[in-house]
ROKEPA-31586 format. One record per residue (C-alpha): residue in one letter; x, y, z. Coordinates in steps of 0.02 Angstrom, whole numbers, plus 32768, in hexadecimal, padded with zeros to 4 digits. Example, Ala and Ser with C-alpha at 12.3 -4.5 7.8 and 13.67 -1.06 7.14 Angstrom:
<sites>
a82677F1F8186;s82AC7FCB8165;
</sites>
This chain:
<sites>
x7F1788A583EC;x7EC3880183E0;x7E8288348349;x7F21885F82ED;x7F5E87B8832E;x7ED9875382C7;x7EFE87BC822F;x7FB787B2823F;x7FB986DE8252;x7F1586BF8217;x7E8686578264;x7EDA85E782DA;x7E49857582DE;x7E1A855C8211;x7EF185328219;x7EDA84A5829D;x7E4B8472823D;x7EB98480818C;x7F3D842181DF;x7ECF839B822C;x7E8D838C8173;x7F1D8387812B;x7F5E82FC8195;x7EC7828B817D;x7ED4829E80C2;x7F8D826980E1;x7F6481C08150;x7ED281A680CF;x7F5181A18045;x7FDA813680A9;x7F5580C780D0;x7EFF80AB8012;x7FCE80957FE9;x7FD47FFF8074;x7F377FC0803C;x7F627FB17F95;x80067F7C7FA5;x7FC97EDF800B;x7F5A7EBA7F81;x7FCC7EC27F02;x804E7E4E7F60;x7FE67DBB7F78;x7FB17D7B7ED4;x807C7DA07EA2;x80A57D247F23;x80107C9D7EFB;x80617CAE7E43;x810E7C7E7E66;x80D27BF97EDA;x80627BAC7E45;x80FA7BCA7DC1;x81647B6E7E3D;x80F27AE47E5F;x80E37AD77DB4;x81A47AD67D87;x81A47A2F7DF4;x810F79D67DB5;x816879EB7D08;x821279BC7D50;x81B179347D89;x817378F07CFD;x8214790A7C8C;x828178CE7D07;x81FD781D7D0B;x81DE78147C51;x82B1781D7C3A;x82D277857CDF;x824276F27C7C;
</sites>
């Protein structure tokens, strides 16, 4: 009987071991997404905080040059 059992559903141990792999791959993946999403956020933000430091140097300066 037991034996008709593991041939009817399989080996119940290489499917917890399937599923455990399959869920590592899965938090590997979501993780290597985070990780590259954080990466990929900073140096946007560092560029529009240059740009807009930038914008008001120049405003700066124009806004000088026009007043003498």
């Amino acid at each position: 009987m037991a034996n008709k059992k593991k041939n009817k559903y399989g080996n119940p141990q290489k499917n917890i071991e399937a599923a455990k792999a399959a869920e590592t791959a899965k938090l590997t993946k979501e993780t290597e997404r985070v990780v590259q999403q954080s990466r990929s956020d900073k140096p946007l933000i560092m560029r529009i905080i240059v740009l807009a430091v930038a914008a008001v140097m120049i405003l700066g300066f124009v806004i000088g040059t026009i007043i003498r």
